[in-house]
N, C-alpha and C positions, 0 to 999 in steps of 0.2 A: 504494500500500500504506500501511496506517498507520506510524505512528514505529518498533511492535516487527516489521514486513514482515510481517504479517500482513496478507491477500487479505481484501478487505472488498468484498462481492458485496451489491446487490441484486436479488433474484427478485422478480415481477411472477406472482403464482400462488403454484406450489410445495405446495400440499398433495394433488396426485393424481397417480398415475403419471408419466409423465416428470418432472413439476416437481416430488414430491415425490422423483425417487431422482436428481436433481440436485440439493437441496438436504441431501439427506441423503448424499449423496456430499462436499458442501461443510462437513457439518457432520464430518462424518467425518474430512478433514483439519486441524480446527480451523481452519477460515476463518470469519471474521464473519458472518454469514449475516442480512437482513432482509429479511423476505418483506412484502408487500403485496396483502391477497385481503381477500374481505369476509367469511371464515371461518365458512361455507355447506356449502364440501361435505366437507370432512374435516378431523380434529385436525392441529392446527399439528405439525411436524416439533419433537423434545424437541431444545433448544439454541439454536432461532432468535429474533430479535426479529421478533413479531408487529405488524404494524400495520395495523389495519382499516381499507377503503375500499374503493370501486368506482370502478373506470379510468374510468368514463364520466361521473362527476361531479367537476368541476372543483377544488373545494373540496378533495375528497381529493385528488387529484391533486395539486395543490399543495402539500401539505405533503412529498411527498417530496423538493421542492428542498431542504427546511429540513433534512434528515435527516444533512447531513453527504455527505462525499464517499466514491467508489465506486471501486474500481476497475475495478468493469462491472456492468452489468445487464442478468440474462437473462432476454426478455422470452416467459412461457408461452403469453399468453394473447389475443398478438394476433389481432386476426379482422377489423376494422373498419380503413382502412386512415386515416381521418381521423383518430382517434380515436391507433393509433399515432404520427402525427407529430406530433400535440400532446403525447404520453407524451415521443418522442422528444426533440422542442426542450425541452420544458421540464428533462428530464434533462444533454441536450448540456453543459452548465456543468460538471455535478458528478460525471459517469461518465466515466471514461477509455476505457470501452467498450462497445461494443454488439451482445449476443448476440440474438438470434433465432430462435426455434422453427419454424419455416415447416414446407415438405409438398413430396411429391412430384408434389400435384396440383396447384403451379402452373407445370408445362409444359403448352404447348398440345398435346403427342402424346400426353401420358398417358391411359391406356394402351396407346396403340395401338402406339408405337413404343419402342427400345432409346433410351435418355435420356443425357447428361452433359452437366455444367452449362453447355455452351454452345449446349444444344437450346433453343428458342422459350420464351419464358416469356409467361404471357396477359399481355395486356395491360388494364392498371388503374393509373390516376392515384393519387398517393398522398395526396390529398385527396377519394377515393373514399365514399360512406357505404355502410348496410348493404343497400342495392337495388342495388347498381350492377350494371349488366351483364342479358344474358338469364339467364332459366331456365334449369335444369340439362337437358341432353338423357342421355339414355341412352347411356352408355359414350364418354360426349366431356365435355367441359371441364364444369367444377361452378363456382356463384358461390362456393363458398367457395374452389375455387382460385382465381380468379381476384381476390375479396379478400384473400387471402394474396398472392398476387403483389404487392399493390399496399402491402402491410403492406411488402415486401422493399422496394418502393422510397420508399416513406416513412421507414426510418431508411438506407437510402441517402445520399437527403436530407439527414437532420439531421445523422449522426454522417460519413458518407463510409464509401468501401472500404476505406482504411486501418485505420478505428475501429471495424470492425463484420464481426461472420460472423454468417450464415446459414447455417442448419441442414435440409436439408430428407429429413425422415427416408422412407424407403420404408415398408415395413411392422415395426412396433415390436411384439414381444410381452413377455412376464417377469411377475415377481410384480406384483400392482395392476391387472393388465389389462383396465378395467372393459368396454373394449368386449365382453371375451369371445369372442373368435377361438379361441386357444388353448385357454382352459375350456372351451369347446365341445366341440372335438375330445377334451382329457382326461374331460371327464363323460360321452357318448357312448361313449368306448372302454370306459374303465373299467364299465359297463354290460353290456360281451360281448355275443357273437354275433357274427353274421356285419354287417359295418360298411362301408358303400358309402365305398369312395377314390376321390376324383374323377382321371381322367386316368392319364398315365403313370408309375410307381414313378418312373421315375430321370427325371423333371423336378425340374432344380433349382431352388431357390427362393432368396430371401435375408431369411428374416427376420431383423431385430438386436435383441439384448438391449436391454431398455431401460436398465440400467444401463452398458452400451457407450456408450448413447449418450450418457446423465448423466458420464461419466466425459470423454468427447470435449468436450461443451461447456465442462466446468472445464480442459480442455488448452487450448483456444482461447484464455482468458483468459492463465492462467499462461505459454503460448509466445508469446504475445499474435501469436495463427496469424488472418488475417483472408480474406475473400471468401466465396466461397456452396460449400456440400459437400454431394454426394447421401452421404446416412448410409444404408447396408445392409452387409450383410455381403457379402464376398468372392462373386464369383460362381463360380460350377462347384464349389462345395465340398460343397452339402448339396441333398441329396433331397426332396420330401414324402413319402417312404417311410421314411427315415431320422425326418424330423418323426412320422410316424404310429406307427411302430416303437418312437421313445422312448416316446410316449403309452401305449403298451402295456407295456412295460419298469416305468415309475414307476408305474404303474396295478396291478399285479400283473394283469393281465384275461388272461383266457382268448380275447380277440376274433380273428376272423378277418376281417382286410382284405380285401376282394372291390373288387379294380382294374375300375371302371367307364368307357372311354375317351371323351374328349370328347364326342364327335359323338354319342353312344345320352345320355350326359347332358343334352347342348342341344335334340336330340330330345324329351326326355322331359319338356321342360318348365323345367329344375332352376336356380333362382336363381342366377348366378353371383358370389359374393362373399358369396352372405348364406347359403340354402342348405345349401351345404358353405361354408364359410370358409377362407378363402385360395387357394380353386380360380375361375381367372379364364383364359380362351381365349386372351387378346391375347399379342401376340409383347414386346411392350413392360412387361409387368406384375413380370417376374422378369430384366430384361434392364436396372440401375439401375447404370451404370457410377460406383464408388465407389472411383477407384481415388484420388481429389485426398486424399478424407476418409482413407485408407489408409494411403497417404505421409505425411499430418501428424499423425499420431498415433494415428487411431481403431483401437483391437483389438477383437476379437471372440471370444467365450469358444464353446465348442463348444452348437450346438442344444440336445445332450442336458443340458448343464445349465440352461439356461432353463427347459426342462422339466419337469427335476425340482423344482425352486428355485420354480416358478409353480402345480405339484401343491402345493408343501408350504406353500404363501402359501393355495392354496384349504382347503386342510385346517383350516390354522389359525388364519386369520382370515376364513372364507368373508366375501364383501362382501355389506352389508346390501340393498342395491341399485343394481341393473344399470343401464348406461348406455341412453342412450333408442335405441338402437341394437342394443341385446344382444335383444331380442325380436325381431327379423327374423330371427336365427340359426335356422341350423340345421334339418335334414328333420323332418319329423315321420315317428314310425313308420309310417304309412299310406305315405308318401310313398316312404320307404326301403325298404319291405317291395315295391311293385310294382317299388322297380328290380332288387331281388335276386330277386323270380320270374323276371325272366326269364332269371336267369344258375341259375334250381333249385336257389335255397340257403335 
């Protein structure tokens, strides 16, 4: 901490969804805040010190040794796992700790099976580049989990278990959410009619605020809480029917839910994960044992205000543009119209 115990944080990103409602979680408690992005894809958070660079050229990189000391740095943006243990060592000096953003897609079951954090993690050397590994297969291991895994073991590496937590979130919604999962479902509802719900009402799901989880990461520093945390919310609490229901509540929409069950959906063609969002078959996708992150601090505010709170983010600052993944969303009405003929609606 500085001389007046003031929390003096370096962020590594920090102006989009997660990194930016972690940095603005941090400016919020009056902690020192400097971010390092190459200030591309959104306005710096008001408060922080801004410093331009790109993690993958050395030059900048470099000068964050000079910047003075940390009491940690939470790294957004890892993806390359060489790339973070050169971020890493060269930080090790002047961070007293080390945060990480990781995923729940680097177990090797995801999604197939129920996960905690002592399930198989892929394997990837932490002097990995951006080819490493095969191809992504359908509904099995992705390179990018598997270069996330290899990120986790790259500041492993530098800073140790002691010095360092990993975060590996399940599925994150709230305001900012460019992928548009959730805007999906709010834009679609709020639209009315009769509206295809993929699967069973009372399958429950665990999405987590994303400010739950911003909030989780700045605990890990201040309780100085270290090792790896599957981040979701409590399981057996919440519905997709409950999720869909608020969507209609904050929407004021007239819509009528038409419960379509797996199997006439997988039938039918229907993308799972992109299609309908957040509707996925596997026994493993909503089974994200998060009970380590629980015990150490993480809480979790009720769906229905994410909900609300992510309508009134789309209302009022609609995003100017979608993430390169927000265009695979969602049925088109051709598509939704032949599953509701055949339910006569």
């Amino acid at each position: 901490m500085t001389d007046n115990g003031q929390v003096r944080i370096l962020v590594l990103g920090g102006t989009q969804f997660l990194g930016r409602a972690i940095v603005q979680a941090a400016v919020n408690r009056r902690w020192e805040v400097v971010t390092f992005n190459r200030g591309q894809a959104a306005p710096d958070v008001s408060g922080v010190t801004a410093v331009r660079g790109d993690r993958n050229v050395g030059a900048d990189t470099a000068r964050l040794a000079r910047l003075g000391e940390f009491d940690a740095v939470i790294d957004c943006t890892a993806f390359v796992p060489v790339n973070t243990l050169g971020i890493a060592r060269l930080l090790e000096p002047v961070c007293q700790r080390y945060v990480l953003v990781s995923t729940v897609s680097i177990y090797a079951d995801w999604p197939v099976r129920p996960l905690t954090e002592a399930s198989p993690r892929l394997d990837c050397p932490p002097d990995a580049g951006p080819g490493y590994g095969p191809d992504d297969v359908e509904d099995g291991p992705t390179r990018y989990g598997r270069l996330k895994a290899g990120c986790e073991v790259a500041v492993e590496e530098a800073f140790g278990l002691g010095r360092s937590a990993v975060l590996r979130p399940g599925v994150v919604l709230g305001p900012g959410e460019y992928v548009g999962r959730l805007p999906w479902w709010l834009s679609r509802i709020q639209a009315g009619g009769a509206v295809v719900a993929p699967g069973a009402p009372g399958r429950f799901i665990q999405p987590v605020d994303v400010r739950d989880v911003a909030d989780f990461a700045l605990h890990t520093i201040r309780a100085e809480v270290s090792g790896a945390f599957n981040v979701a919310a409590p399981s057996g609490t919440v519905t997709f029917a409950q999720l869909l229901e608020a969507c209609r509540d904050v929407t004021g929409s007239d819509a009528r839910l038409v419960w379509v069950d797996d199997e006439e959906l997988v039938a039918a063609g229907v993308r799972q994960w992109s299609e309908l969002p957040l509707w996925r078959t596997h026994e493993g996708v909503w089974q994200l044992d998060a009970a380590r992150a629980l015990g150490s601090g993480l809480t979790c505010r009720p769906v229905q205000h994410t909900v609300h709170d992510t309508w009134q983010w789309m209302r009022d600052a609609p995003p100017t543009a979608g993430h390169e993944r927000s265009a695979e969303l969602g049925l088109t009405r051709a598509h939704e119209q032949q599953l509701l003929a055949r339910h006569r609606l």
